[in-house]
Biopython code that builds the backbone (N, CA, C, O; Angstrom):
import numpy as np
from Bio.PDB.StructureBuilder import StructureBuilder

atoms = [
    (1, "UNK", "N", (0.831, -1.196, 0.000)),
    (1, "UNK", "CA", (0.000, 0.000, 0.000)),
    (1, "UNK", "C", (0.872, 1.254, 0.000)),
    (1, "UNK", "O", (0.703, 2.250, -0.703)),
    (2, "UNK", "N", (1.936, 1.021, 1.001)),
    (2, "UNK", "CA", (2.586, 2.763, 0.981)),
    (2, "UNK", "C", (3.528, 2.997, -0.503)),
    (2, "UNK", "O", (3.687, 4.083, -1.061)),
    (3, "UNK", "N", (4.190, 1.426, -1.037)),
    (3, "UNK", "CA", (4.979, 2.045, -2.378)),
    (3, "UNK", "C", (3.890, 2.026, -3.421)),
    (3, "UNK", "O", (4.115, 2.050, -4.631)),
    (4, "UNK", "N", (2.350, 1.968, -2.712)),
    (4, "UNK", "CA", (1.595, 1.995, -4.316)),
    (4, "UNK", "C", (1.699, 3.582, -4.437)),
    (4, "UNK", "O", (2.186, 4.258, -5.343)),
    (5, "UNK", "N", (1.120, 3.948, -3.299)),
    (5, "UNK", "CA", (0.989, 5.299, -2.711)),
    (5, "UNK", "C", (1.833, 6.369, -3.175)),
    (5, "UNK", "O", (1.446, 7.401, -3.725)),
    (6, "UNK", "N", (3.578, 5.883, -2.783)),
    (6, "UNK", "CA", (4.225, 6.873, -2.979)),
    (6, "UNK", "C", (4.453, 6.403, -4.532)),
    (6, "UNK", "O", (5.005, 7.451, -4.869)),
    (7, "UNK", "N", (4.450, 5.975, -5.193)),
    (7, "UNK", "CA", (4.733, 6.032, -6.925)),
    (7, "UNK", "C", (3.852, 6.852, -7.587)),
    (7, "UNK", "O", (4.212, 7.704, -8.399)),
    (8, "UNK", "N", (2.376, 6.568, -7.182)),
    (8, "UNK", "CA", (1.494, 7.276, -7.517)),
    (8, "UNK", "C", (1.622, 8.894, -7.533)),
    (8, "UNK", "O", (1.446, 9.614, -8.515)),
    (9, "UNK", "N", (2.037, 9.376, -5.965)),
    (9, "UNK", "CA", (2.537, 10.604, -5.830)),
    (9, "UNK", "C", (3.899, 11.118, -6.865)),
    (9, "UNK", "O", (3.906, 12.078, -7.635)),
    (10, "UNK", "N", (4.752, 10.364, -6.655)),
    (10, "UNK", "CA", (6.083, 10.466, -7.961)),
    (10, "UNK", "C", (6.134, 10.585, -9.051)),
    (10, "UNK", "O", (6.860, 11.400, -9.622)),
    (11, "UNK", "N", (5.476, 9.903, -9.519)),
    (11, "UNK", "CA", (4.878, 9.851, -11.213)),
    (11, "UNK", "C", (3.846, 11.017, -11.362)),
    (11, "UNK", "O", (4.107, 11.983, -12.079)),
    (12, "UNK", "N", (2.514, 10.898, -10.583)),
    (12, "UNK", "CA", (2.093, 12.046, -10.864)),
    (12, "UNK", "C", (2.877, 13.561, -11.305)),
    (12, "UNK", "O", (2.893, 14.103, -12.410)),
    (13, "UNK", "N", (3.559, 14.046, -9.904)),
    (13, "UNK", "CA", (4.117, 15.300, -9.568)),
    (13, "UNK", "C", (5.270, 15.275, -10.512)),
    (13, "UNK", "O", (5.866, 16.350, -10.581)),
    (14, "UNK", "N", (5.684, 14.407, -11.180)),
    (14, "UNK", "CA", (6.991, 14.333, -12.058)),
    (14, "UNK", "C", (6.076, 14.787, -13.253)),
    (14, "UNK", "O", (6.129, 15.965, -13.606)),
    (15, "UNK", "N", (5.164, 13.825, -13.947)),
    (15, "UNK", "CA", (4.619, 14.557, -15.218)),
    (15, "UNK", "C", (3.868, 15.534, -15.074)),
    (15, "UNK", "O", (3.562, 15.925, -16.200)),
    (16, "UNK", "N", (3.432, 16.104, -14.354)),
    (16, "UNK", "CA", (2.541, 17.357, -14.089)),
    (16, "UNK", "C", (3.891, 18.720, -14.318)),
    (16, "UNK", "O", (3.805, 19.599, -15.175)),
    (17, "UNK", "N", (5.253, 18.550, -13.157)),
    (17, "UNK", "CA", (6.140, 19.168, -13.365)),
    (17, "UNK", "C", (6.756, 19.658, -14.588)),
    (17, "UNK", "O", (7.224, 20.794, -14.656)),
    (18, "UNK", "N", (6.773, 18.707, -15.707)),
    (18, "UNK", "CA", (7.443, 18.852, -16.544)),
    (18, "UNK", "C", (6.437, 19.219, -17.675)),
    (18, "UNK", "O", (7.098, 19.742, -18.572)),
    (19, "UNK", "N", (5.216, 19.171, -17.988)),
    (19, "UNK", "CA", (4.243, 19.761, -18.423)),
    (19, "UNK", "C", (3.926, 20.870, -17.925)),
    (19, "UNK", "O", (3.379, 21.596, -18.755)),
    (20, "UNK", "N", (4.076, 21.482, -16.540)),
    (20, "UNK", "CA", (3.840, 22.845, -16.469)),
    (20, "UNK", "C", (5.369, 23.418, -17.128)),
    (20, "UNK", "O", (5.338, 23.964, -18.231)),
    (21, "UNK", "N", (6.612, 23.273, -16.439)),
    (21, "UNK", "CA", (7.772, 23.731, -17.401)),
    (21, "UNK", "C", (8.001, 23.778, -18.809)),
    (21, "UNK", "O", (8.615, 24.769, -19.206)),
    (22, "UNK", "N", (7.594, 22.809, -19.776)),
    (22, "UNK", "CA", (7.029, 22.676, -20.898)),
    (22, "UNK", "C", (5.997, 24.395, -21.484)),
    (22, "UNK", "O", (6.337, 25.243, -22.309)),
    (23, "UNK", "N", (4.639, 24.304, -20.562)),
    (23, "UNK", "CA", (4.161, 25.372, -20.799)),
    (23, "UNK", "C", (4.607, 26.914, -21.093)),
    (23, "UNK", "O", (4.646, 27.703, -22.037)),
    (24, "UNK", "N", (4.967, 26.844, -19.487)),
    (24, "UNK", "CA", (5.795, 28.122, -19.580)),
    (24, "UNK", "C", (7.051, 28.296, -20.033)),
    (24, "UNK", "O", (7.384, 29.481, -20.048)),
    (25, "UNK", "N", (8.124, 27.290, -20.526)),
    (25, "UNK", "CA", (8.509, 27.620, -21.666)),
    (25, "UNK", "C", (8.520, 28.342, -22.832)),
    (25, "UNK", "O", (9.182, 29.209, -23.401)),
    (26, "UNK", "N", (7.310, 27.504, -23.011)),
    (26, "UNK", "CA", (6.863, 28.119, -24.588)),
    (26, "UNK", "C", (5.700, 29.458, -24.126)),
    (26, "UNK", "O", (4.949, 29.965, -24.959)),
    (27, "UNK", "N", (5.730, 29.777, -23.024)),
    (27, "UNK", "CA", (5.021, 30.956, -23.249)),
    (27, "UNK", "C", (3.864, 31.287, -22.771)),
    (27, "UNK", "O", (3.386, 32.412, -22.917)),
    (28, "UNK", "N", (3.290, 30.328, -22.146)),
    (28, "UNK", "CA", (1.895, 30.071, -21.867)),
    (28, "UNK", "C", (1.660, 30.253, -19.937)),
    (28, "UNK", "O", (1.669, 29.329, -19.123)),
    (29, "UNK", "N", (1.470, 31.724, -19.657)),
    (29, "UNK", "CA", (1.623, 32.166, -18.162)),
    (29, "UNK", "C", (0.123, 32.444, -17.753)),
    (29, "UNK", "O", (-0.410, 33.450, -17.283)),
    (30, "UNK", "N", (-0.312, 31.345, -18.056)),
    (30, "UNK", "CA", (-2.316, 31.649, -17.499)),
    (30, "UNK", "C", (-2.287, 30.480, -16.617)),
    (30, "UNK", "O", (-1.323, 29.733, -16.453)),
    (31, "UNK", "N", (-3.734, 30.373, -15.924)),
    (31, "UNK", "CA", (-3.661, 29.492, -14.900)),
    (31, "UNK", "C", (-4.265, 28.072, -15.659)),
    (31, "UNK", "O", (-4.526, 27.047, -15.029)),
    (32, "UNK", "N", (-4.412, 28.209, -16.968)),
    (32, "UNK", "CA", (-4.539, 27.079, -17.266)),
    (32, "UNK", "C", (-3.953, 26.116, -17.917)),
    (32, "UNK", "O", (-4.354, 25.114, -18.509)),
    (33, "UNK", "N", (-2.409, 26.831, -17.603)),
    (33, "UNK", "CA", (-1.420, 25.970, -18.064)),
    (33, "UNK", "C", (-0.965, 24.757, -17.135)),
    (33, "UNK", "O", (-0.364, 23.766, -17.551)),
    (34, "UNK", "N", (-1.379, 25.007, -15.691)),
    (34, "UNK", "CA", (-1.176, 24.696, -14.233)),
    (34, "UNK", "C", (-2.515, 23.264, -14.605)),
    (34, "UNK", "O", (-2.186, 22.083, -14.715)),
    (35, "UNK", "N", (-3.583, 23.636, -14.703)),
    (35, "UNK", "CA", (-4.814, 23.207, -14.663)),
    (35, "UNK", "C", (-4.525, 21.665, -15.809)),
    (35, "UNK", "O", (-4.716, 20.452, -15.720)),
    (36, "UNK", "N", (-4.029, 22.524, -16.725)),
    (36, "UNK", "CA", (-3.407, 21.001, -17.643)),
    (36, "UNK", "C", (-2.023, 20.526, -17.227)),
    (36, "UNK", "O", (-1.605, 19.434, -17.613)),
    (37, "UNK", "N", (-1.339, 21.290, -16.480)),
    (37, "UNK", "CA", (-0.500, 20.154, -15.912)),
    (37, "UNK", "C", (-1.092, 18.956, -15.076)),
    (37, "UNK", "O", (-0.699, 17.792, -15.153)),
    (38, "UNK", "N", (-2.037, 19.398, -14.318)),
    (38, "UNK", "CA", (-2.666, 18.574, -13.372)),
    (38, "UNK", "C", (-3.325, 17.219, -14.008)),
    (38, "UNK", "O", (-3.233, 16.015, -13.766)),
    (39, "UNK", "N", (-3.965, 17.950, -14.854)),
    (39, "UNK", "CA", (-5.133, 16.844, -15.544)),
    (39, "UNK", "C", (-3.979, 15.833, -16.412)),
    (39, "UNK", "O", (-3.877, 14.667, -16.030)),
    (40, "UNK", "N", (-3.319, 16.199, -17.310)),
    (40, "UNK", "CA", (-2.010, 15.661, -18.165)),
    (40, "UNK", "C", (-1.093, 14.570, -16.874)),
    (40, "UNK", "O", (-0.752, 13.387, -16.893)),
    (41, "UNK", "N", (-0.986, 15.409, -16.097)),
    (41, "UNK", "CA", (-0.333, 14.555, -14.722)),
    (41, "UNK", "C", (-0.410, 13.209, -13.901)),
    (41, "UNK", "O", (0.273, 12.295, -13.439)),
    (42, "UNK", "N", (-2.282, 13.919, -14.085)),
    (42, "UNK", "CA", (-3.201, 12.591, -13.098)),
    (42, "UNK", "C", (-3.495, 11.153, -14.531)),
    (42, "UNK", "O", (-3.787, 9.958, -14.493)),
    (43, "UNK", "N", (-3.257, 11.989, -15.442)),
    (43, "UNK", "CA", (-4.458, 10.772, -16.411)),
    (43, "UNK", "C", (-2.826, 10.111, -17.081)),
    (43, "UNK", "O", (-3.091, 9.007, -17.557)),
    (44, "UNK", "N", (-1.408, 10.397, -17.248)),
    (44, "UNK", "CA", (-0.563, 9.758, -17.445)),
    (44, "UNK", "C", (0.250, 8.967, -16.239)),
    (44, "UNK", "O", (0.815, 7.874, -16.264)),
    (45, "UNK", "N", (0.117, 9.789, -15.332)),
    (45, "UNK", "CA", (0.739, 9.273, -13.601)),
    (45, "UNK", "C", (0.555, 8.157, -13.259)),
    (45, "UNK", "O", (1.374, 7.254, -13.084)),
    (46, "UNK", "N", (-1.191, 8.170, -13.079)),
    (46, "UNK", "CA", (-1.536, 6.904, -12.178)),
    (46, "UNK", "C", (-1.681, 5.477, -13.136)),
    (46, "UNK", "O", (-1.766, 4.360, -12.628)),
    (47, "UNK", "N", (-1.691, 5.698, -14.419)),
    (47, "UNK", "CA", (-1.499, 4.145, -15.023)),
    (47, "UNK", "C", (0.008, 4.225, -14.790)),
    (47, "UNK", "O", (0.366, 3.186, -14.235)),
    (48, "UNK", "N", (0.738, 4.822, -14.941)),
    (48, "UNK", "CA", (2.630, 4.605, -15.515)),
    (48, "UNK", "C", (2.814, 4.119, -13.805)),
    (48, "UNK", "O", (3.748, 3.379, -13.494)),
    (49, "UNK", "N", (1.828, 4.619, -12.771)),
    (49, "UNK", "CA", (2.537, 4.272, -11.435)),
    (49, "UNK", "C", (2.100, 3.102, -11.226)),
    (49, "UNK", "O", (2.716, 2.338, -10.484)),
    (50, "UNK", "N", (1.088, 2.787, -11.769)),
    (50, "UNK", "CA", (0.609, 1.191, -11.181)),
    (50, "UNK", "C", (1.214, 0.198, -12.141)),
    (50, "UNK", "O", (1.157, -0.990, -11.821)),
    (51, "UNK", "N", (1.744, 0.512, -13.190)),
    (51, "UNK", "CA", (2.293, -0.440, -13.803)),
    (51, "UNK", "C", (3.650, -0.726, -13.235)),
    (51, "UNK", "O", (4.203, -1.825, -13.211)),
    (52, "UNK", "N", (4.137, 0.476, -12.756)),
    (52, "UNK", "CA", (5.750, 0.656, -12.293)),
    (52, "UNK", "C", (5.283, -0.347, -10.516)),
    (52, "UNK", "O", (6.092, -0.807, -9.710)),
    (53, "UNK", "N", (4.123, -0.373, -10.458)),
    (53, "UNK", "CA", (4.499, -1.125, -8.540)),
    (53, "UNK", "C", (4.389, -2.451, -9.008)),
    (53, "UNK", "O", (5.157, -3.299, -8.554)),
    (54, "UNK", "N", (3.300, -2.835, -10.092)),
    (54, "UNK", "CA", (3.253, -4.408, -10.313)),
    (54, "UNK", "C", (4.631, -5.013, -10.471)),
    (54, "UNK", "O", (5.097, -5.970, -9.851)),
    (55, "UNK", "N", (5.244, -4.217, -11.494)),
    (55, "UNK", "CA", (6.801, -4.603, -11.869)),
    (55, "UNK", "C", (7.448, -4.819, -10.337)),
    (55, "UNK", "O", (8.169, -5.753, -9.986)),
    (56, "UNK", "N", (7.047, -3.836, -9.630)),
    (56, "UNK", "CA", (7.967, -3.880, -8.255)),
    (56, "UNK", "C", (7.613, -4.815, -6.989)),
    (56, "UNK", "O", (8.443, -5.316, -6.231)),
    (57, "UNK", "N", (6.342, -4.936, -6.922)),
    (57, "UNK", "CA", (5.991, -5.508, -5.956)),
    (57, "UNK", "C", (6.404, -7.113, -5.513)),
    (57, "UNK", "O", (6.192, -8.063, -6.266)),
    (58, "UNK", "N", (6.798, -7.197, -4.662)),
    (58, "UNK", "CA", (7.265, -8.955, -4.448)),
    (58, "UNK", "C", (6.377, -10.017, -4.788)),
    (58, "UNK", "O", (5.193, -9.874, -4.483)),
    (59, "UNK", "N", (6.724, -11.006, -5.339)),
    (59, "UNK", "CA", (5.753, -11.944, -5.885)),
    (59, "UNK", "C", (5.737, -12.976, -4.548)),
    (59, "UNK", "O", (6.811, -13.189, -3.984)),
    (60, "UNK", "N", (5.108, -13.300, -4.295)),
    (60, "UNK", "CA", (4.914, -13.695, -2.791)),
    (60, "UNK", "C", (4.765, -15.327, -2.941)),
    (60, "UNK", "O", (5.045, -16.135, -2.056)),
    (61, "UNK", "N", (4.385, -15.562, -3.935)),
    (61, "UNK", "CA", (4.235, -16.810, -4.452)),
    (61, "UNK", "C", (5.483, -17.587, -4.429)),
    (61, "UNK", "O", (5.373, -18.798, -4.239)),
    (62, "UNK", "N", (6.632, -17.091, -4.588)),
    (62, "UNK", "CA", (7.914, -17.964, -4.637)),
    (62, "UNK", "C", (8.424, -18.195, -3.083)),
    (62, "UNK", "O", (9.133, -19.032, -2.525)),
    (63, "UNK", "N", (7.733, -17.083, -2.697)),
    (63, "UNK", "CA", (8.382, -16.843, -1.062)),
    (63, "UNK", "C", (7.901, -17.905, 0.069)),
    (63, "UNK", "O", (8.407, -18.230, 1.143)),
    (64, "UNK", "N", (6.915, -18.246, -0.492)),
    (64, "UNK", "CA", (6.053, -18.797, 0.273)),
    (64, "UNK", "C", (6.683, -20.740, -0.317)),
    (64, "UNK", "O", (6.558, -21.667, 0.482)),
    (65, "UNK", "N", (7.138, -20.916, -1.379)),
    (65, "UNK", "CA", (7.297, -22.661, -2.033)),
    (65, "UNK", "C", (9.086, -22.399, -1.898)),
    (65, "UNK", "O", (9.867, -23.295, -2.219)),
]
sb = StructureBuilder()
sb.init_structure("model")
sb.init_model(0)
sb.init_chain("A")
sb.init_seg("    ")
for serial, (resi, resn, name, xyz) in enumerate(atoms, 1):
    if name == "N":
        sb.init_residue(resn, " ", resi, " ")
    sb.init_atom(name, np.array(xyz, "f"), 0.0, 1.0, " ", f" {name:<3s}", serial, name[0])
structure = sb.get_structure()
């Protein structure tokens, strides 16, 4: 639960980050450059994080035979 948690948070705040820098880069200083970092953030984050914990998570199955 806590490394689903914190990936989720990581991944999110990483692509949100770099999509708002992206923005204002190129120029774009309104608040809805922020607003699509968020949304861009949440809807690429949380699949890339849950795929990244399956990869990680211990397979419990070997642990156990």
């Amino acid at each position: 639960m806590h490394l689903r948690m914190f990936l989720i948070h990581i991944w999110v705040a990483s692509i949100a980050g770099a999509v708002v820098i992206a923005g204002l880069a190129m120029g774009y200083f309104t608040v809805a450059t922020f607003i699509w970092g968020a949304v861009i953030g949440l809807a690429l984050g949380v699949p890339a994080a849950l795929l990244n914990w399956v990869y990680l998570r211990p397979n419990r199955s070997k642990e156990i035979g």
